[in-house]
C-alpha positions as CSV (number, residue, x, y, z in Angstrom):
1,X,16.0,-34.4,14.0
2,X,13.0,-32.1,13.8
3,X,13.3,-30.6,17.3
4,X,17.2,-29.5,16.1
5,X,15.7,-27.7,12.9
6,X,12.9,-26.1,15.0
7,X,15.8,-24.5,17.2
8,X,17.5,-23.5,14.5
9,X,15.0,-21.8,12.8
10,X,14.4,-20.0,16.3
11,X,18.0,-18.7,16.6
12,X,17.7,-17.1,13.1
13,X,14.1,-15.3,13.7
14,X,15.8,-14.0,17.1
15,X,18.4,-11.9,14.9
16,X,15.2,-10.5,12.4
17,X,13.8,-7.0,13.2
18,X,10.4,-7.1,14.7
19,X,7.8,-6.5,11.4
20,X,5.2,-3.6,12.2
21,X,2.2,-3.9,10.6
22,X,1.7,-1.8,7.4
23,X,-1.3,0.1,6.5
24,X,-3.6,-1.1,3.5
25,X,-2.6,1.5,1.3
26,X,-1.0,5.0,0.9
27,X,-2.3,7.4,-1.5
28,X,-0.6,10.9,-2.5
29,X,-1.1,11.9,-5.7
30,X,-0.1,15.5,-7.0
31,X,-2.0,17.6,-10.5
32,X,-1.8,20.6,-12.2
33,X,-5.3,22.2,-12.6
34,X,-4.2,23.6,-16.2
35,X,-6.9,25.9,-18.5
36,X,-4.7,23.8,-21.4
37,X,-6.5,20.9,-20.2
38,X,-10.2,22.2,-19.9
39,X,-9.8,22.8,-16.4
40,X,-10.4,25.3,-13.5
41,X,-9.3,27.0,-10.1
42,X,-12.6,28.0,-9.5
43,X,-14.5,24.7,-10.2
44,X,-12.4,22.4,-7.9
45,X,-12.3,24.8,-5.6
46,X,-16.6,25.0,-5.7
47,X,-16.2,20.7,-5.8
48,X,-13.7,20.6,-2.7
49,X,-15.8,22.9,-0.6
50,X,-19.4,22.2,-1.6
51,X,-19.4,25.6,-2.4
52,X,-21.3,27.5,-5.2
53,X,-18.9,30.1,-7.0
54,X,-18.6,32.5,-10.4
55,X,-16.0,32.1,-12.4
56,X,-15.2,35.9,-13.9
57,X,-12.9,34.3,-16.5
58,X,-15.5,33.3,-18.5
59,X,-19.2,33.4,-16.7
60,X,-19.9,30.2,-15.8
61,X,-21.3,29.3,-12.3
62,X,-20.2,25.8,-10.5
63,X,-22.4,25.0,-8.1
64,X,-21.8,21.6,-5.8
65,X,-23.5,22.7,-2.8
66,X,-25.5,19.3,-2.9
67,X,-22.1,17.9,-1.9
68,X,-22.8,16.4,1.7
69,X,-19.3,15.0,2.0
70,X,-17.1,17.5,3.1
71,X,-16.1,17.5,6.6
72,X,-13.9,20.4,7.0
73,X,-12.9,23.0,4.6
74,X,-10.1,26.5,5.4
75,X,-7.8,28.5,3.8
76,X,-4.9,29.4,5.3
77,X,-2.5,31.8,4.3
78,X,1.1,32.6,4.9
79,X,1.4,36.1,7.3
80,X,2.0,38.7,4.6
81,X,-0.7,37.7,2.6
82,X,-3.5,40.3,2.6
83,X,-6.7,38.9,4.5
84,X,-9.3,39.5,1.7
85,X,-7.5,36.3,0.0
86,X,-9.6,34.4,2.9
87,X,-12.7,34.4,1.0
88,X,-12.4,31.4,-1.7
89,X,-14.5,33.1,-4.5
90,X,-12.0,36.1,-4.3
91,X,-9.0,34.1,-3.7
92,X,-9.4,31.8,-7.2
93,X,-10.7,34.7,-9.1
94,X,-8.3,36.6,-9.0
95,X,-6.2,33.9,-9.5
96,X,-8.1,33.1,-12.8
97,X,-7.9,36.6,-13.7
98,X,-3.8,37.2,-13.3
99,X,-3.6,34.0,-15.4
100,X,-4.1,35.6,-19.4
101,X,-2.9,32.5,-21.4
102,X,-5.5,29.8,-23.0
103,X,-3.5,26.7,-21.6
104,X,-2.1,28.3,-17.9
105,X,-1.6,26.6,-15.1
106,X,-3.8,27.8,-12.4
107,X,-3.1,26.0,-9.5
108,X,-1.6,22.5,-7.8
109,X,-4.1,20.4,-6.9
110,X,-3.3,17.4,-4.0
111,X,-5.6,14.3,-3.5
112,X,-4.0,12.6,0.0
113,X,-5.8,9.4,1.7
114,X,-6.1,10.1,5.4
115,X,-5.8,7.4,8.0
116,X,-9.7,6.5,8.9
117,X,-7.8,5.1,12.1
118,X,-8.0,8.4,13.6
119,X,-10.4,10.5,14.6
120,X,-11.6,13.7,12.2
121,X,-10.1,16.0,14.6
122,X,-6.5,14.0,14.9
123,X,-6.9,14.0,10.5
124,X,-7.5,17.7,10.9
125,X,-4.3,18.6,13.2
126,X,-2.5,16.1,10.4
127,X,-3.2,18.0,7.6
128,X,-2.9,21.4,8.9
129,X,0.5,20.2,10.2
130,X,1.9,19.2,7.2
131,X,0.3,22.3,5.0
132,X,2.5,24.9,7.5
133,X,5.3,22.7,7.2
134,X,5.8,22.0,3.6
135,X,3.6,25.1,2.0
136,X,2.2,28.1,3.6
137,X,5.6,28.3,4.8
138,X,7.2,28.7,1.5
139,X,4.5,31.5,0.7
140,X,1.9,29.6,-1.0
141,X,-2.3,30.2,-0.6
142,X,-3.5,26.7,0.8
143,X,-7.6,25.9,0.1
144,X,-8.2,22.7,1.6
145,X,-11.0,20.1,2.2
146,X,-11.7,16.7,4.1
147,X,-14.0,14.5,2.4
148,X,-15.7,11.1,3.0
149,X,-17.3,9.6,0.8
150,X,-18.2,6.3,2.4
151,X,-21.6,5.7,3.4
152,X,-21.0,4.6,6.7
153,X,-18.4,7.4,7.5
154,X,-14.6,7.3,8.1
155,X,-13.8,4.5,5.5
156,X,-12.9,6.5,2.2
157,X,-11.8,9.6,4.2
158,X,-9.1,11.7,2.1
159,X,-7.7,15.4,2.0
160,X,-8.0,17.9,-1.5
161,X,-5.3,20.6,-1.0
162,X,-5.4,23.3,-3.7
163,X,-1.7,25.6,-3.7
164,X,-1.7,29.0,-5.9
165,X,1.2,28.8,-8.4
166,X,2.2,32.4,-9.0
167,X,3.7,34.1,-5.9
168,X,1.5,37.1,-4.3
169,X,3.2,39.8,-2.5
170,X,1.9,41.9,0.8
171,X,0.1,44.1,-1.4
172,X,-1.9,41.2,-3.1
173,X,0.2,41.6,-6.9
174,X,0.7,38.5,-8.5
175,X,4.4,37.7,-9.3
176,X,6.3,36.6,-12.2
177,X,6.7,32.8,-11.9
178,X,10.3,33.0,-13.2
179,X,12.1,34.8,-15.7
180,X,14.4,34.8,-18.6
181,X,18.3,34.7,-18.6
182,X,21.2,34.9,-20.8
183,X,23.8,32.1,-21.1
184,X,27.1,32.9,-21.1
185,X,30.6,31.9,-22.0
186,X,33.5,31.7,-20.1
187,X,34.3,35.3,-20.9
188,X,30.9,36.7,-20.1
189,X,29.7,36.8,-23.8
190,X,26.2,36.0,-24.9
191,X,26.1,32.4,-26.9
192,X,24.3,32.7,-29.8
193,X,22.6,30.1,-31.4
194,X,22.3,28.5,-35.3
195,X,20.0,31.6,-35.6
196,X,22.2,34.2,-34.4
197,X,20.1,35.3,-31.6
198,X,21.0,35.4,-27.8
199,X,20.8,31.4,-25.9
200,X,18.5,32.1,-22.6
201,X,17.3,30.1,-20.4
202,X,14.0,29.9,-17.7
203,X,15.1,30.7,-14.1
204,X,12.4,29.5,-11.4
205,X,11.8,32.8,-8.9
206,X,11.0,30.1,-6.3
207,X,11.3,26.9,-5.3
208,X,7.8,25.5,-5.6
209,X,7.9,23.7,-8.8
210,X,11.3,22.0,-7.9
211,X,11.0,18.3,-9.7
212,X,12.0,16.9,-6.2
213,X,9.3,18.2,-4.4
214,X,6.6,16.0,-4.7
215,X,8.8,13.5,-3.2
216,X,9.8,15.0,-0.7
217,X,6.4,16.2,0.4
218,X,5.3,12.2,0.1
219,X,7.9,11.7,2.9
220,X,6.6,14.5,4.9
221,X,3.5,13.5,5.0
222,X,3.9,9.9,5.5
223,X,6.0,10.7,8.2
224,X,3.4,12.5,9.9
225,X,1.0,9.7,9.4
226,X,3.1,7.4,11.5
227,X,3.8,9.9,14.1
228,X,-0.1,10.5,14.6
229,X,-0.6,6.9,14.3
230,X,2.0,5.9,16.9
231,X,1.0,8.4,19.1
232,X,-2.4,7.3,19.3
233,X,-1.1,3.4,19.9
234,X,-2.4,2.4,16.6
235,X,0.3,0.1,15.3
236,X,-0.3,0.1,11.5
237,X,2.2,2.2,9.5
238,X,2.4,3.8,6.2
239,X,5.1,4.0,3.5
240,X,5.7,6.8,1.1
241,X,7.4,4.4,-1.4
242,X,5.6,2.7,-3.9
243,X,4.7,-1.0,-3.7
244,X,7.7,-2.0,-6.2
245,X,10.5,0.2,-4.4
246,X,9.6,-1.3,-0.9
247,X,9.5,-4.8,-2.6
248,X,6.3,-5.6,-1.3
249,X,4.2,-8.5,-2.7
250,X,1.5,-5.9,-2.7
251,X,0.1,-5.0,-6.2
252,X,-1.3,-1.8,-7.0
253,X,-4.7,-0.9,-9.0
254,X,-4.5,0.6,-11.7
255,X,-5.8,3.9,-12.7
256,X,-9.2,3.9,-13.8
257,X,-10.3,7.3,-16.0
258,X,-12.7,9.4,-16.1
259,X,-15.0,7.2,-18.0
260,X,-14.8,4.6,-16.0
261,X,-14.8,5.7,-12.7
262,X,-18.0,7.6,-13.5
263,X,-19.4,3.9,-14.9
264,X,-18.2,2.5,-11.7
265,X,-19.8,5.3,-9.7
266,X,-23.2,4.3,-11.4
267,X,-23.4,0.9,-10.7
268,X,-21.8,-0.3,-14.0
269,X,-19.0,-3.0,-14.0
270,X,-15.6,-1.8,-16.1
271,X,-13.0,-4.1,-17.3
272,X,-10.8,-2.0,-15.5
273,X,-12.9,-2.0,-12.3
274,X,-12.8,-5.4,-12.3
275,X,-9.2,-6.1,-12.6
276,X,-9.1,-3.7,-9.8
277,X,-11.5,-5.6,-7.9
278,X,-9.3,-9.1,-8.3
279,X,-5.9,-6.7,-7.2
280,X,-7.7,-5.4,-4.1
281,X,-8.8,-8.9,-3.3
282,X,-5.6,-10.0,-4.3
283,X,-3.6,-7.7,-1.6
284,X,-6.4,-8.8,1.2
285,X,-5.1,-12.7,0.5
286,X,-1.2,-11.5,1.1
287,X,-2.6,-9.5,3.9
288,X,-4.5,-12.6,5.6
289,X,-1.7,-15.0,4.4
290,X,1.0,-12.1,6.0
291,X,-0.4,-12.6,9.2
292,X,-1.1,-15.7,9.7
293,X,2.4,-16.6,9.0
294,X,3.4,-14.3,11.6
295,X,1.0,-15.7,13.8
296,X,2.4,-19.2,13.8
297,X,6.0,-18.3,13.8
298,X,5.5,-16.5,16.9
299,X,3.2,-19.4,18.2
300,X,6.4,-22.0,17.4
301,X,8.9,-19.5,19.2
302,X,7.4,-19.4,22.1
303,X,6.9,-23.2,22.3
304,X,10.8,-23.6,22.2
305,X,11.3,-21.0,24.5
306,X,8.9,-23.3,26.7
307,X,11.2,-26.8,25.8
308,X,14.3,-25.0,26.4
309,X,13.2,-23.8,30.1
310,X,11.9,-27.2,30.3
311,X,15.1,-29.0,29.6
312,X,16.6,-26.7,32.0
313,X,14.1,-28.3,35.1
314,X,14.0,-31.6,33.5
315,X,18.2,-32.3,34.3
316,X,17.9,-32.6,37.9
317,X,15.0,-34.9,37.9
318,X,15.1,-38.5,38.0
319,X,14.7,-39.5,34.1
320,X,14.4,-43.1,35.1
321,X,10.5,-42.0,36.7
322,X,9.5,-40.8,32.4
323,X,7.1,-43.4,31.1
324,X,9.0,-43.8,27.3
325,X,5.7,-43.2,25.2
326,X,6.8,-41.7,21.7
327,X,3.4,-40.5,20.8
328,X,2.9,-38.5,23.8
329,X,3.6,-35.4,21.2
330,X,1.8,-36.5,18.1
331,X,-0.8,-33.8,16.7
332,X,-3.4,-36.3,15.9
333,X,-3.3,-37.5,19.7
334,X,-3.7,-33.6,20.5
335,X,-6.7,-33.4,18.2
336,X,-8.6,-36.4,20.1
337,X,-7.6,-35.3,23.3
338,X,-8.7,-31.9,22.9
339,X,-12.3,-33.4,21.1
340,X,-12.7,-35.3,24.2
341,X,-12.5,-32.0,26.7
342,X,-15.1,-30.7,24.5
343,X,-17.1,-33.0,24.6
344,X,-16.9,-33.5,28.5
345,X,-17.9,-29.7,28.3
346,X,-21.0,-30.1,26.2
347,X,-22.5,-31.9,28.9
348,X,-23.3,-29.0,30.8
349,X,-25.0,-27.3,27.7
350,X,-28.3,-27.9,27.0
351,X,-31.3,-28.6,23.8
352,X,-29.6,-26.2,20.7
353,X,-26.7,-25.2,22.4
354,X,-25.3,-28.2,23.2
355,X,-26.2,-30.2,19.5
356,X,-24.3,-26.7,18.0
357,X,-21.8,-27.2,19.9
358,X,-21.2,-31.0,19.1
359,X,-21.4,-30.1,15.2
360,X,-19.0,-27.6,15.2
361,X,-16.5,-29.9,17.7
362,X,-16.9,-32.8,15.4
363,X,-16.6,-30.8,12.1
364,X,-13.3,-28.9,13.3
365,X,-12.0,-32.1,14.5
366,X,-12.9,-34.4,11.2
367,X,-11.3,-31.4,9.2
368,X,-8.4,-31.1,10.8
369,X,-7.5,-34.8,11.3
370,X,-8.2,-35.2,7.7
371,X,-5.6,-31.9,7.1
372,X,-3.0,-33.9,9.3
373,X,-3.6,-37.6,7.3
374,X,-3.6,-35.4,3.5
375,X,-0.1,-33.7,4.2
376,X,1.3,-36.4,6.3
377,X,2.0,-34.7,9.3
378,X,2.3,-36.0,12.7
379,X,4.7,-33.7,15.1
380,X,5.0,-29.9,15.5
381,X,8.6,-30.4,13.2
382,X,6.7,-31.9,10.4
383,X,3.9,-28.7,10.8
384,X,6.6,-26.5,10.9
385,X,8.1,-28.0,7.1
386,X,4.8,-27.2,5.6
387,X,4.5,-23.9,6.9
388,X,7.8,-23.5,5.5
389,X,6.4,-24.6,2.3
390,X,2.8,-22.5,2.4
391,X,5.1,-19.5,2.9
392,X,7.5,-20.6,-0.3
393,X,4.5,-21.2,-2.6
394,X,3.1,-17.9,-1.3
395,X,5.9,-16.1,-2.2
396,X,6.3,-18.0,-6.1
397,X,2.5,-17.1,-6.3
398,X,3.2,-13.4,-5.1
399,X,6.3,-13.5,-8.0
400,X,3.8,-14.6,-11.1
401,X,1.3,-12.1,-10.1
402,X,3.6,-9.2,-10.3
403,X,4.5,-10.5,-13.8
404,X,1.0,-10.9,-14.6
405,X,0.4,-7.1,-13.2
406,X,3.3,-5.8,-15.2
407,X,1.9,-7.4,-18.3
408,X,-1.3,-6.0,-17.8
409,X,0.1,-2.4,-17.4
410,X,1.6,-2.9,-20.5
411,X,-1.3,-4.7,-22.8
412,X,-3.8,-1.2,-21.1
413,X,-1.1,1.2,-22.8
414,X,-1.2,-0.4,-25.7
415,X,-4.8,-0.4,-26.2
416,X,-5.0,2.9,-25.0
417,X,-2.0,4.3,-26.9
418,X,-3.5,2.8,-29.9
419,X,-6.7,4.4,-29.4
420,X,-5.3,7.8,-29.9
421,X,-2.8,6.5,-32.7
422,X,-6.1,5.4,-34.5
423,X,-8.3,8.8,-33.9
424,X,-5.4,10.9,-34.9
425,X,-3.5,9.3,-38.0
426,X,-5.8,10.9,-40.2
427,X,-4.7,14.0,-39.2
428,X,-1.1,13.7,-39.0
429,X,-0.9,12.0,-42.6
430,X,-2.9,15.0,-44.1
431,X,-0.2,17.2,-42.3
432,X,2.4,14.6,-44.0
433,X,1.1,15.4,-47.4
434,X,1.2,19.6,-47.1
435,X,3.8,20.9,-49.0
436,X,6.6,23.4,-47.7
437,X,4.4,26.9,-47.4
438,X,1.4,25.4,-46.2
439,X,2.6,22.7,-44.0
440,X,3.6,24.7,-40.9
441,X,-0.1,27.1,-40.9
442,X,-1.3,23.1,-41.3
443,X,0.5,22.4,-38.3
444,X,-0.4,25.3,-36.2
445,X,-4.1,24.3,-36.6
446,X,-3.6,20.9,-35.4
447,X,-0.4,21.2,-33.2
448,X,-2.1,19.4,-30.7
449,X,-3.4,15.9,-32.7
450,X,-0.2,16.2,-34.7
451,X,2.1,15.9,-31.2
452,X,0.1,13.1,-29.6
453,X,0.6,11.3,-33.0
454,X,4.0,11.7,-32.8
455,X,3.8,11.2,-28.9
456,X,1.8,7.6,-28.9
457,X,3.2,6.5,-32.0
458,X,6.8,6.5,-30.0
459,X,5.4,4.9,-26.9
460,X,4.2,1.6,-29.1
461,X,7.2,1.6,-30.6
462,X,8.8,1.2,-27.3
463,X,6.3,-1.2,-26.1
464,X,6.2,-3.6,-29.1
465,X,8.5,-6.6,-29.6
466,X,10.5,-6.4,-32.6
467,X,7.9,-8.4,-35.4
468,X,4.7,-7.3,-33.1
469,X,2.0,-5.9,-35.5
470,X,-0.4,-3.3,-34.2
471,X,-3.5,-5.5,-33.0
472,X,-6.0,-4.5,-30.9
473,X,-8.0,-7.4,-31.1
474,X,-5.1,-9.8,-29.9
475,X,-4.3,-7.3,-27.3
476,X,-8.1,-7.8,-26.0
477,X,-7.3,-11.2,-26.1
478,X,-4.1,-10.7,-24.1
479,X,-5.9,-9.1,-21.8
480,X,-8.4,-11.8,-20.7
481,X,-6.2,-13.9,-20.4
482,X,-4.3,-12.5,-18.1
483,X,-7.6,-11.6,-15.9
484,X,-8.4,-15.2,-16.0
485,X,-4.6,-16.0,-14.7
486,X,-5.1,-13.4,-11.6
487,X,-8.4,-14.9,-10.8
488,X,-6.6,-18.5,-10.7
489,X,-4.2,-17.1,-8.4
490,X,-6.3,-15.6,-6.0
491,X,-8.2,-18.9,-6.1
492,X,-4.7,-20.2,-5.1
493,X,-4.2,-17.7,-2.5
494,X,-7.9,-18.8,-1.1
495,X,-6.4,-22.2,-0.9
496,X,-3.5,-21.4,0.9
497,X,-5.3,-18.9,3.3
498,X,-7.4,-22.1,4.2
499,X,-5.2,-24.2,5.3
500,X,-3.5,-21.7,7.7
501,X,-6.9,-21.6,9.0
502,X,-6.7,-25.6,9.6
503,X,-3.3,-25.2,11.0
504,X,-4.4,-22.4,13.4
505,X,-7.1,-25.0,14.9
506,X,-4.5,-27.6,15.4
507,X,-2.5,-24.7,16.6
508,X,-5.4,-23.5,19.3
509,X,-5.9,-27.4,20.0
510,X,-2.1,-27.8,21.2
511,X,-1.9,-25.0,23.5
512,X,-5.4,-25.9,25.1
513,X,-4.4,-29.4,25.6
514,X,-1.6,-28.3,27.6
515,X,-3.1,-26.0,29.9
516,X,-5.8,-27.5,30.6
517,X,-4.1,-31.0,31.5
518,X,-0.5,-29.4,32.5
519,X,1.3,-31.3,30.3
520,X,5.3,-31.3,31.4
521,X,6.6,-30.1,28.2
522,X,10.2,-31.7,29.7
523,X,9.0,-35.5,29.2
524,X,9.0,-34.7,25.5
525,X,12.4,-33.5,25.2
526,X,13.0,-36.8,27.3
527,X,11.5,-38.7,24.5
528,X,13.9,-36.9,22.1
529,X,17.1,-37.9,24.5
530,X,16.0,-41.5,24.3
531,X,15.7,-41.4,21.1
532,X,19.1,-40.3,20.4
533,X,19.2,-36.7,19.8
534,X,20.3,-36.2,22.8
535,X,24.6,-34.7,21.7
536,X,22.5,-32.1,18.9
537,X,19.5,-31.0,21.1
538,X,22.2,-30.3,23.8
539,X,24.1,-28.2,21.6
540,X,21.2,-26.7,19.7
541,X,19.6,-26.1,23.5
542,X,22.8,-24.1,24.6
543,X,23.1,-22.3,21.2
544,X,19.4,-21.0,22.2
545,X,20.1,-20.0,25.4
546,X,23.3,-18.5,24.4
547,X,21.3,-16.1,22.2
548,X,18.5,-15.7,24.7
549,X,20.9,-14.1,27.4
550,X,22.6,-12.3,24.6
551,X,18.8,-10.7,23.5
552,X,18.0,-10.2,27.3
553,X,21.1,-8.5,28.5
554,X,20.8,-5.9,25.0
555,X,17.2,-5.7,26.2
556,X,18.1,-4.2,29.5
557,X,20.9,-2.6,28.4
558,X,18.0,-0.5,25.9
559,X,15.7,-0.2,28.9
560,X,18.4,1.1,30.9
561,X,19.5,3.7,28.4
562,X,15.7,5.1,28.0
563,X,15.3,5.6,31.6
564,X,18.4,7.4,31.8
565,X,17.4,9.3,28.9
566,X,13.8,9.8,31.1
567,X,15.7,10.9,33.8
């Protein structure tokens, strides 16, 4: 009854939605360049530009004009903003100069991966696009920079944006960022609190630090992408969503640090590097595995699209002239026949040609009769079960690894979280044993070490089973082991990639066959009639066709409606 479970299957894969391919990745990623942290306007602007600029604030001069990545570099500022703001050394300057507090936030700093399917001037319009539409247009400065920092060009190209965060009026003062307000009861009376004093709260002055926003601007953007993308007839697409809320079987990398991305940079393997490596080569095998599932689906449609037309012709010929032969559809029979074409067409090739040729006939052919014999498989039902099965495993393989992933996640936080825990106890159990008038000038001095204490110390709570000890060295060991599980996987994955590779040869070998020797696909659904399928492949036939015309008429009825729309 394969032939009735093929068409089946066929019916339900008309109803799905046609799958566009995804792009690889999709990377936004939003900062604050805060003094607080060590930071500054005026350095990642000099980084992003290649630029070599002062900063007033406090004297020291960042110069990355050795920089040979940047492709493109502008400001571009909103109409009422006074032109001298054009030139970058004046621009974050004076920004670091209206900013008086040790830990202020100077500026918003965006890191955006461009698609290297277009072209730097497509990337260009892209960008610029989606700065007017989501920030110049809501007053802000915008510094930005194209970068690439691939050696052969166009394969790590991203975008730095850097926004002002105080608004600047058409005089070029610096604003107040929000302000202060009383809160009131339902009569219109201050509310005091325990102290006595006036509750207030902080009132933003504009919009730009709304907690939505960096959503919102992911979806923009991403948008955009796919706009430029499908305008240029490129059909991969992009999705602002992370891995886990689109339910992809996609993992992510994790994030790698300072430290170690500068090891990395230098040639020097990092554990986290090289769980990053296994994820990215993870995500290729799902990728490969993706397609080559589609592949064959598609392939197995259209061949019942060709048995149903085929039935179709075959009634009003004489069934009595059909030579009953029920191997005439077996794969293996497919394989030989298609070796011996070959071979025939090796004859014409001469000396190294024509022995490479041989080799590679005869090794394709002893590997994929061998495939056949291993998973006992002889008809395109039976090829069509273990795809079925490929695609099941692949998914239970894609389920472990996103456990393993989340595992991993949480094993790095604790041996990170633990590593500040560790550095600042000391601290916080000095502040523990201050008494009542020196503990809070104790605290002031070490506000900092005494909050991340608090801070980490909270997070391992959270992260730690109820009897789970602090144990770094255990975690360590959690940790390569679970390295060791993802590199068994991907070896998995390698497996199953293979034998989609086998199964696209005896794929390729069918559909020669039967061009090159015009095989009547109708004297195989013969074979199936005289073999007594005939009442369910009837049915199963008409409940194809039935959906065919049902998918054909809605097609015109769409083509019709966009030429009308044309019109």
């Amino acid at each position: 009854m394969a032939i009735k479970n093929l068409l089946s299957l066929h019916l339900k894969q008309q109803k799905r939605k046609e799958v566009i391919k995804m792009a690889d990745s999709f990377h936004f990623s939003v900062n604050i360049i805060s003094r607080g942290k060590g930071k500054s306007a005026v350095a990642s602007a000099a980084y992003i530009s290649g630029e070599k600029i002062k900063n007033e604030w406090d004297g020291v001069t960042h110069d990355y004009t050795r920089k040979e990545k940047v492709l493109v570099k502008n400001i571009i500022l909103p109409d009422h903003i006074p032109k001298e703001f054009n030139d970058r050394s004046t621009l974050w300057n004076k920004v670091e100069m209206a900013e008086k507090n040790s830990n202020a936030q100077l500026a918003r700093q965006f890191i955006i991966g461009l698609p290297k399917e277009l072209t730097l001037s497509e990337n260009k319009n892209l960008v610029e696009r989606f700065i007017k539409e989501n920030l110049t247009s809501q007053g802000m400065i915008v510094d930005y920079a194209i970068h690439d920092e691939s050696q052969d060009k166009n394969g790590n190209i991203h975008c730095h944006i850097m926004t002002i965060m105080r608004p600047i009026n058409e005089k070029g003062e610096f604003l107040a960022k929000s302000k202060k307000e009383y809160i009131l009861d339902e009569q219109g009376e201050k509310i005091l609190n325990k102290n006595g004093k006036p509750k207030t709260r902080k009132v933003e002055l504009t919009t730009w630090n709304d907690k939505g926003n960096v959503e919102k601007w992911r979806e923009n953007f991403s948008d955009l992408c796919n706009e430029y993308l499908a305008k240029n007839k490129i059909e991969k697409r992009v999705d602002h969503r992370s891995f886990k809320r689109q339910n992809s079987d996609y993992l992510p990398t994790i994030h790698l640090g300072s430290a170690a991305s500068a090891m990395e940079r230098k040639g020097i393997e990092t554990d986290k590097g090289n769980y990053n490596r296994e994820i990215r080569k993870y995500n290729e095998l799902v990728k490969t595995i993706k397609e080559e599932i589609k592949t064959l689906k598609d392939w197995i449609g259209n061949l019942l699209d060709n048995l149903s037309t085929a039935y179709e012709k075959f009634k009003d010929i004489e069934r009595d002239k059909v030579i009953d032969n029920p191997k005439l559809f077996n794969l293996t029979n497919y394989l030989l026949t298609y070796s011996e074409i070959q071979k025939e067409k090796s004859k014409y090739l001469k000396g190294y040609a024509k022995t490479n040729k041989e080799k590679y006939d005869f090794k394709k052919l002893t590997s994929a009769y061998s495939y056949l014999r291993k998973n006992n498989i002889e008809t395109i039902g039976q090829l069509q079960t273990k795809i079925e099965t490929l695609k099941s495993n692949s998914y239970k393989i894609n389920k472990k690894a996103k456990t393993i992933h989340k595992e991993m996640e949480d094993v790095e936080k604790k041996i990170l979280y633990y590593e500040i825990y560790k550095d600042k106890k000391g601290v916080y159990e000095e502040y523990q044993k201050k008494n009542i008038f020196t503990k809070d000038t104790f605290y002031n001095k070490h506000k900092k070490d005494i909050d991340q204490y608090k801070v980490v110390s909270e997070k391992l709570k959270k992260l730690l089973s109820d009897k789970e000890k602090l144990s770094p060295k255990k975690w360590n060991e959690e940790k390569n082991l679970l390295m060791a599980n993802l590199e068994e996987i991907n070896r998995e994955k390698d497996k199953i990639k293979d034998e989609y590779q086998e199964i696209n040869h005896i794929k390729y070998s069918v559909d020669f066959v039967n061009k090159e020797l015009g095989i009547d696909l109708s004297i195989e659904i013969d074979k199936l009639i005289k073999q007594g399928e005939k009442p369910s492949v009837i049915a199963q036939i008409k409940k194809f066709q039935d959906q065919v015309i049902k998918d054909n008429e809605y097609r015109e009825m769409m083509k019709n409606k966009k030429m009308d729309q044309e019109r």
